[in-house]
C-alpha positions in Angstrom: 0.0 0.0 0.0 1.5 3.5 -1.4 0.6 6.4 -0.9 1.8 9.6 -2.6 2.7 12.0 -0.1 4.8 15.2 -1.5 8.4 14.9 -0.2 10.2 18.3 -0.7 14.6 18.2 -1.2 14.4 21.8 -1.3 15.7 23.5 2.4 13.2 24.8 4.2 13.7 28.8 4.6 12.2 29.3 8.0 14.2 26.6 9.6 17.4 27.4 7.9 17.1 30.9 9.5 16.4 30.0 12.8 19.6 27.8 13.0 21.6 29.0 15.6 25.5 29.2 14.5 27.3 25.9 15.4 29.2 26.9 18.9 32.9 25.9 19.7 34.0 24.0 22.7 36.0 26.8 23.7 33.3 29.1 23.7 31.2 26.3 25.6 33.8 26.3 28.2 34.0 29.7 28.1 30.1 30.2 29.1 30.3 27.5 31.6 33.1 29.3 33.4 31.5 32.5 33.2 28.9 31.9 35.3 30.4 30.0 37.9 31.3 32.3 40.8 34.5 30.4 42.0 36.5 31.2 38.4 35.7 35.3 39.3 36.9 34.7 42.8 40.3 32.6 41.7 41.1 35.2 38.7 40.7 38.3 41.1 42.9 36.5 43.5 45.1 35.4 40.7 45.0 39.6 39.5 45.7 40.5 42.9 49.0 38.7 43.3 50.2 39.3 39.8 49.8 42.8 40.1 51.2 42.8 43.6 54.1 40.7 42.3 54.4 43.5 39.7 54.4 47.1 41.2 55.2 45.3 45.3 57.8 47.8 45.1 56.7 50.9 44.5 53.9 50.4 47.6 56.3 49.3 49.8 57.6 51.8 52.4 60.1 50.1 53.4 63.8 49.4 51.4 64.9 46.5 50.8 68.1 46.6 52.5 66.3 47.7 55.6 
């Protein structure tokens, strides 16, 4: 038993369009990191020392040879 139903090759437009873009992994890791509050705590604390490491010096009030 057949039946003749229309079967269209063509790409529909509306769906095509509504595609979201195909995301990478790193951008996937990059949203999943974003919104976790212990990677904002650990790269301020990781800012902190860096900079600290940096410009320690010139906050210092005390010589080195002190």
């Amino acid at each position: 038993m057949a039946t003749d139903i229309p079967i269209s090759t063509e790409p529909d437009t509306e769906v095509v369009s509504k595609r979201s873009k195909p995301t990478s992994r790193s951008m996937l890791i990059w949203r999943r990191l974003r919104s976790t509050p212990r990677f904002w705590v650990g790269g301020i604390l990781l800012a902190f020392f860096v900079l600290f490491a940096l410009f320690g010096n010139t906050i210092n009030i005390y010589s080195p040879t002190d």
